[in-house]
Structures are given as structure tokens and as C-alpha cells.
C-alpha positions in Angstrom: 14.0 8.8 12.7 11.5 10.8 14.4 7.8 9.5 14.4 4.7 11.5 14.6 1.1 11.2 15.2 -1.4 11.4 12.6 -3.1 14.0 14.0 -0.3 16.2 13.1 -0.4 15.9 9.4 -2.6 17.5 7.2 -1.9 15.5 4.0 -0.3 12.6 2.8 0.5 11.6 -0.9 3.5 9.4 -2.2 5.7 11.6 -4.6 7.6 8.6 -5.7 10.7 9.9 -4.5 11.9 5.9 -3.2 13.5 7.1 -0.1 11.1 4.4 1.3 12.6 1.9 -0.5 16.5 3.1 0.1 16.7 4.1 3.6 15.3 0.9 5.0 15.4 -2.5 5.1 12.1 -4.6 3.9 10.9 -7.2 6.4 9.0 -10.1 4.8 6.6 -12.6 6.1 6.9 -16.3 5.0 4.1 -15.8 1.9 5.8 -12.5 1.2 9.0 -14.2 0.9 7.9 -17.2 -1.0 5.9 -15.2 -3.7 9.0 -13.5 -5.0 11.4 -16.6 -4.8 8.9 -18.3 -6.9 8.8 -15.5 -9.3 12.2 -14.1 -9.1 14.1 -16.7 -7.4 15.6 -16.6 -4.1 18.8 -14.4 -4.8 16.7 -11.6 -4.4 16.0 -11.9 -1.1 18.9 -12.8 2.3 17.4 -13.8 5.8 18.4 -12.3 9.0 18.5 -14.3 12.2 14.6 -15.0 12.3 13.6 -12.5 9.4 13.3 -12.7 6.0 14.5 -9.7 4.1 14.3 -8.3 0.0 17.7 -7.7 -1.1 19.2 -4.5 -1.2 21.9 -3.7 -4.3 25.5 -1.6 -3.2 23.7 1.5 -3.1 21.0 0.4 -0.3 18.3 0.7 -2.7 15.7 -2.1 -2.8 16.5 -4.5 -5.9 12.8 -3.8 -7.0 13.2 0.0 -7.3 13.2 0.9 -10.8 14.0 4.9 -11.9 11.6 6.3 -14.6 12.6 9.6 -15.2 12.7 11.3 -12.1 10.4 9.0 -10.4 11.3 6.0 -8.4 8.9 3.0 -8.8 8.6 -0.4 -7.4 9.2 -3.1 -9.1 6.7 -5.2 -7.2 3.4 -3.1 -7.3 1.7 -6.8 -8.4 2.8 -8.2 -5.0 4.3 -5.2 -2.8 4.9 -6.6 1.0 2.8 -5.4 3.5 5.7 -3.5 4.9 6.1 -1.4 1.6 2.4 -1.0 1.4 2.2 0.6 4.8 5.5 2.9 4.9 5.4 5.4 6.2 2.9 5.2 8.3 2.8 2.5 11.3 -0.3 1.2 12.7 -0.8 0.0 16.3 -2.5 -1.2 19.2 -0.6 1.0 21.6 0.8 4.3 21.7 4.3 3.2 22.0 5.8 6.8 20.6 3.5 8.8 22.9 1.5 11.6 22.0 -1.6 8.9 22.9 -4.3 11.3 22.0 -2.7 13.1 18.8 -2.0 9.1 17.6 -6.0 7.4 18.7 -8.4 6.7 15.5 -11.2 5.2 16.3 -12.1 2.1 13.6 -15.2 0.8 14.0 -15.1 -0.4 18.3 -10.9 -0.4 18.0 -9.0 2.4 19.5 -5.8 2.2 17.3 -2.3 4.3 17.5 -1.6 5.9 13.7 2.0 7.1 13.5 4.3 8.4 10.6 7.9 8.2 9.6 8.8 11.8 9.5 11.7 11.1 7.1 8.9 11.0 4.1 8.5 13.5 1.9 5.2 13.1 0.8 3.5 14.1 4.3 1.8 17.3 4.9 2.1 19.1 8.0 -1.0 20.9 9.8 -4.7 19.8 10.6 -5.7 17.3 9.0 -7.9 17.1 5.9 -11.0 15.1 6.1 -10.2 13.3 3.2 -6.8 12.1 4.3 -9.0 11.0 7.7 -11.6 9.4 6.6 -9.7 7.9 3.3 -6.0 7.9 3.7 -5.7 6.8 7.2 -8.6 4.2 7.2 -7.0 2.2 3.8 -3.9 1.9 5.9 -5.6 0.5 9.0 -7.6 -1.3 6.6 -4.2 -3.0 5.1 -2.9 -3.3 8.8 -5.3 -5.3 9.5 -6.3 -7.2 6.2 -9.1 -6.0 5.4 -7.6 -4.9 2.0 -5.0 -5.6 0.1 -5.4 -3.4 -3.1 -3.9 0.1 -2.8 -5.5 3.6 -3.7 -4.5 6.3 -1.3 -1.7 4.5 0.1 0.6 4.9 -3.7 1.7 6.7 -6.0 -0.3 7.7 -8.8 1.8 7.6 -11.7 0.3 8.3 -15.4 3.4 7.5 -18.0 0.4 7.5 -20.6 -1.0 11.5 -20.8 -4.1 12.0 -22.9 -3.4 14.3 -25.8 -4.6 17.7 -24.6 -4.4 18.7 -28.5 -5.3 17.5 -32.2 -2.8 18.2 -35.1 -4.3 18.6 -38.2 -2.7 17.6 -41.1 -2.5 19.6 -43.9 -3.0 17.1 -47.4 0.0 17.2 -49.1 0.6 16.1 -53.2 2.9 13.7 -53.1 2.4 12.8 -57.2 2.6 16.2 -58.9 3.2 16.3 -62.6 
């Protein structure tokens, strides 16, 4: 896994590919963890030495990863974990991958350390765009530090319903000829 600094990426936008949710493991906190027992029950999640954990099926894949066409959505959009909220991107409060300067954003009087997981497809390398700096990267910190907890920026944007782009006209037919 190679990390990289924000500053490096020109773009980011989730192509709902779900090698988020197959390559790693999903780390839970305790309300995290207790939501989906409640809902799901508590098969669908192990525990690790001192972490909690969603289950993961043979393949790896999270047990919340569903497959719509070619698109791989989550199961738990209603109540995603912080952890799957953030991916790939990690927030900090020091530069522990280096590159101190390519990682600061300033938010509000915190200095903070932006990296991202290169493994995701969705990033886009270059200069980064002011949008994806001033919207993208701010929701994220925002949802580091729980400020938010609704998603825009940070997920996929999946329309399953498309508006009809055309009208069909019927022709009248007669149906009672005699």
C-alpha cells in the first residue's frame, strides 16, 4: 500500500468499483458495532483482540457489498462506519507518511495531514482542482472530525433511476373493427 499526499491528486470520485470494501478489513467503534448487531445481528460482525470488525464472506469481500450490475454498492449507506466513510483517504494530526508539506490543509486554526490510499481507483493524479480542495477534502476532515456525518463528495453517486431522455408516442390503434 503506498500512501500519498493530497496535494498530489488532482481529483477524487468513487467509481464504485468495491475494492474498498474487498481489500480491507473494516474496523468498528462500539456504536458502529452495536447499530448493525441490532439490525442485522451479531453474526455479521467477529472481534479481533481489542477491535471490533464487519464480517468478511470467503471471497474477502465485506458481507454488506452488494453487485448491481457492474457497480459494487454498500449495503450499509444508512449507517456506513466511519472507516468506510473515510477510505481512502486518512486524516491526521501528523505527518506520519512524510511529504509534511504536500500532506498540511489548513481547517479553520488546525494544521491537519490529508493522505490517500493509492490502491483506489477513483483518484486523480495532478494539481489539484479547487473543487476537490475546498469540497472533497474539507467533507472528509469534516467526517474525521464529526462535524458531519452525511456524505456528498465522499460517495458514489449512483442513479439506477434515469429520467427518460425521450417520449414515445403512441399511435391509436382499432382494436373493435367491424
Amino acid at each position: 500500500m503506498l500512501i500519498v499526499p493530497w496535494q498530489f491528486i488532482a481529483d477524487w470520485r468513487c467509481d464504485a468499483c468495491g475494492q474498498c470494501s474487498r481489500a480491507y478489513s473494516v474496523v468498528l467503534n462500539f456504536l458502529e458495532w452495536l447499530k448493525i448487531v441490532k439490525n442485522y445481528g451479531v453474526d455479521k460482525t467477529v472481534s479481533g483482540l481489542n477491535k471490533l470488525f464487519i464480517k468478511r464472506r470467503s471471497d474477502g469481500s465485506c458481507v454488506f457489498l452488494y453487485c448491481l450490475s457492474n457497480m459494487r454498492l454498500c449495503g450499509l449507506q444508512h449507517m456506513k462506519p466511519k472507516a468506510c466513510k473515510l477510505w481512502p483517504f486518512k486524516v491526521i494530526s501528523r505527518p506520519e507518511f512524510g511529504y509534511a508539506n504536500e500532506a498540511a490543509y489548513y481547517f479553520g486554526e488546525n494544521e491537519l495531514f490529508v493522505y490517500a490510499d493509492s490502491t483506489c481507483s477513483g483518484l486523480r493524479y495532478g494539481n489539484p482542482t479547487w473543487d476537490f480542495t475546498s469540497h472533497t477534502i474539507k467533507e472528509f476532515i469534516e467526517i474525521t472530525l464529526g462535524l458531519r456525518s452525511e456524505q456528498f463528495k465522499t460517495t458514489a453517486h449512483v442513479n439506477i433511476l434515469q429520467p427518460c431522455t425521450e417520449l414515445r408516442t403512441l399511435k391509436p390503434r382499432n382494436y373493435f373493427q367491424l
